[in-house]
C-alpha positions, 0 to 999 in steps of 0.5 A: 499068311506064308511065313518068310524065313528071317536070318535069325530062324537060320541062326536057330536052325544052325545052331539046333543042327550042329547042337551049339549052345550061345555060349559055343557059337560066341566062341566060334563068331566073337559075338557076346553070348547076351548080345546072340541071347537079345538077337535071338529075343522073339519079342524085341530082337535086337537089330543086327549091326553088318558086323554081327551079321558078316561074323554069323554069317562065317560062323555058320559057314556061308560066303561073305554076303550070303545073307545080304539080300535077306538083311536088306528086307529085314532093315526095311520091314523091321523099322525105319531105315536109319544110316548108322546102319545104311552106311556101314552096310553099304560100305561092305557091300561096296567092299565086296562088290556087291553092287545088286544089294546096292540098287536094291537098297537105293530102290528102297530109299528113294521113296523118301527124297530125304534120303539125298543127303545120306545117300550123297555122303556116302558115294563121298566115302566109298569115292574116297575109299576107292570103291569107284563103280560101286560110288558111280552108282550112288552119285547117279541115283543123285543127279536123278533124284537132286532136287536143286540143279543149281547145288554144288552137290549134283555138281560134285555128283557129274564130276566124279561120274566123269573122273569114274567113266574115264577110270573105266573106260565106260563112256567117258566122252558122254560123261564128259558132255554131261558135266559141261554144265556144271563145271563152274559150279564146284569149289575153284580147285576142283573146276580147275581139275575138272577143266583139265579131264575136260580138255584131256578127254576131248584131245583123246576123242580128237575133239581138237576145237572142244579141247582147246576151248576148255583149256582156254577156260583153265588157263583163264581161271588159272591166272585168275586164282594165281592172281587173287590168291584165291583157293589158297586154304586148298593150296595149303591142304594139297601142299601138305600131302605133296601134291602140286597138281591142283596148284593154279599156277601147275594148271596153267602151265598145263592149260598152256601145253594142252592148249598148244597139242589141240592147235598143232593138230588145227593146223596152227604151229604159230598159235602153238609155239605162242602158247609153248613160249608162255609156258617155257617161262613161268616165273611172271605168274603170280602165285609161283609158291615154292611147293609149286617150284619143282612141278613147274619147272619140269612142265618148263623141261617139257616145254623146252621139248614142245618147241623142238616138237613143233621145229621138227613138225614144221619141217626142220628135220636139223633139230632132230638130234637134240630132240632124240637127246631131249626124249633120251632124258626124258623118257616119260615125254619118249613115247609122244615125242616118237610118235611126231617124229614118226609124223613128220618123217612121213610128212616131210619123206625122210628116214629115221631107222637110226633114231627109232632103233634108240628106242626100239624096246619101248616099240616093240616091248614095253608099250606093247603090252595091253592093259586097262591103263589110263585113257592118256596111255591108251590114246598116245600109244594108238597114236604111236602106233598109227604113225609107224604104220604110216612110216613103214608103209611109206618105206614098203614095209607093208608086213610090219606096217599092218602089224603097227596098224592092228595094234593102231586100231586096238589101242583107238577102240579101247580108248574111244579114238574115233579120228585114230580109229577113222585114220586107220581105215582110211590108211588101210584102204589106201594100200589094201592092195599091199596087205596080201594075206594080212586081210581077213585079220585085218577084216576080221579085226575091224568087223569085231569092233565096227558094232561096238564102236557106232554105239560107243560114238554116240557124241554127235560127232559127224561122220560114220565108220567107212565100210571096208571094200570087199568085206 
């Protein structure tokens, strides 16, 4: 039978090689010269722990997880796997990036469906610890393998697949939709959270009607919570560390003014401004703590925002001065609040040169720069970016409005905007005319992206990407 190199026959070539005793190579790695003696034993090695293994393995000159793939056959084919030595392996692998090792390990494990528990723990740890794509990976081999559908662990296993595809941009909506069922079957605090990333990524989708109906059921349950007093042990803990998000009564404020955005793009400015009101004044809803004060009363600020917002949309150009004002002292609601001012100067055929040039770094600085931001910033600034187009198009000034629409188209794509994304083609057609030698980069732009946004949009959302004339 051929015989299969083991990590520790490359220890006892290393040392042989480089003529190291025990007592040189301890020095070299830290290991205790006895506990190198027991792993060397040819009769009863001792198992190596990943810590003795990272220290060899830089001892004898190799790259962080060189040997990993070896210790993972060694872990099966010695004995049983146990996780006091799965976890920690796992865990480094997840540190290193390591995700191969990581199938590979879950391929092993798997034969064994007892396994579940430890393999969920961990994708706990590694969640916790940051190691988002590596914990996705874990949870996945869950909601394939859990047993139970209707356990709060598969639950929790959708939810953090969801909150990890919108971190990386990686399908988001999809996940999105295949979390739906399980919403209601994770603790009160984190339903409530997981109803808001619902609702905030089908507005990102321009799924309006979706995302309005899942900050109906936030708001709901919200009140709810408020009024029972339920979820006040997460309250207290959340508390602790300063964060009010997943308080009952910050949710519903938010459920309020998500709730009024999706109507607003219905069509409904009425149900909005009902919607804003209720949000404007909080202090009737039950369970307002005072750790929560401060969080409330700035989504009450921005409230007061939302409705000069919705004068401004419903074509009261008079209050544009105090909005100007409103986004100058609120510069985080600044780059949502341009953009409906862009919108409605379209809209309503006014000009605005004054009002944008306030705010011309954040246009033409800062919010240019790309990055792998949150899809929220993503999202708004394709918005942004789609209205300036609109707006300097409908002044002539096609040149610099072609240049908005290409940043427009950017931003959609890399945040899964299918109706930003529809919006600027339709846009570009309408003046195809003016774009002069502005189209084959415009051409060029949408072709690159065309392919990989059908794929991306498979939501079953109606309606294909339109085909530019000519190319």
């Amino acid at each position: 039978m051929k015989h299969t190199t083991t990590i520790r026959d490359l220890l006892r070539e290393h040392l042989e090689h480089n003529h190291l005793t025990l007592e040189g190579f301890s020095r070299i790695t830290g290991i205790n010269r006895g506990t190198l003696s027991s792993i060397l034993n040819t009769h009863c090695p001792k198992p190596l722990s990943v810590g003795q293994l990272d220290r060899i393995t830089g001892g004898m000159g190799y790259e962080e997880g060189a040997l990993y793939e070896m210790f993972i056959d060694e872990c099966f084919n010695q004995a049983a796997p146990h996780w006091r030595r799965l976890r920690p392996f796992l865990m480094r692998c997840a540190s290193l990036g390591k995700k191969e090792c990581i199938r590979k390990v879950l391929g092993q494990l798997l034969d064994d469906l007892a396994h579940i528990t430890g393999i969920y723990e961990t994708a706990g740890l590694m969640y916790e610890e940051g190691y988002f794509a590596e914990a996705s990976i874990l949870y996945e081999c869950v909601t394939e393998s859990e047993k139970y559908s209707h356990s709060e662990r598969l639950a929790m296993s959708q939810y953090r697949m969801f909150l990890i595809a919108r971190r990386f941009q990686d399908r988001p909506t999809d996940a999105a939709i295949r979390f739906i069922p399980y919403r209601f079957r994770l603790p009160d605090d984190c339903t409530m959270d997981g109803l808001w990333n619902l609702a905030e990524q089908f507005a990102v989708a321009g799924r309006w009607e979706d995302a309005y109906r899942y900050a109906v059921e936030l708001g709901e349950l919200a009140l709810a919570l408020s009024r029972t007093g339920k979820g006040s042990k997460e309250r207290e803990m959340i508390a602790q560390t300063d964060e009010n998000v997943r308080i009952p009564a910050v949710y519903y404020a938010r459920s309020q003014l998500l709730k009024a955005s999706a109507l607003v793009e219905l069509g409904d400015l009425m149900g909005a401004r009902e919607c804003v009101a209720v949000c404007k004044d909080m202090s009737r809803i039950a369970g307002f703590e005072d750790r929560a004060a401060s969080a409330v009363r700035m989504l009450e600020v921005i409230a007061e925002g939302k409705l000069l917002e919705l004068d401004l949309l419903a074509g009261c150009s008079d209050v544009l001065p105090s909005y100007v004002q409103f986004l100058q002292r609120h510069p985080r609601e600044a780059e949502e609040g341009v953009a409906n001012m862009l919108r409605a100067a379209v809209e309503y055929h006014y000009n605005i040169d004054e009002e944008l040039s306030l705010f011309a770094q954040k246009i033409h600085g800062e919010w240019m720069v790309i990055h792998r931001g949150p899809f929220p910033e993503k999202s708004s600034r394709a918005r942004l970016y789609y209205y300036y187009a609109s707006y300097l198009i409908a002044g002539d000034r096609f040149k610099e409005g072609f240049e908005a629409l290409l940043h427009s188209v950017r931003f959609a794509r890399e945040s899964g905007m299918k109706d930003i994304l529809l919006q600027c083609m339709f846009l570009y057609e309408e003046h195809r005319d003016k774009a002069g030698s502005m189209q084959n980069r415009f051409k060029n732009t949408y072709a690159s992206f065309r392919r990989e946004a059908e794929n991306v949009y498979s939501d079953g959302s109606d309606g294909a990407l339109p085909v530019l004339q000519n190319g």
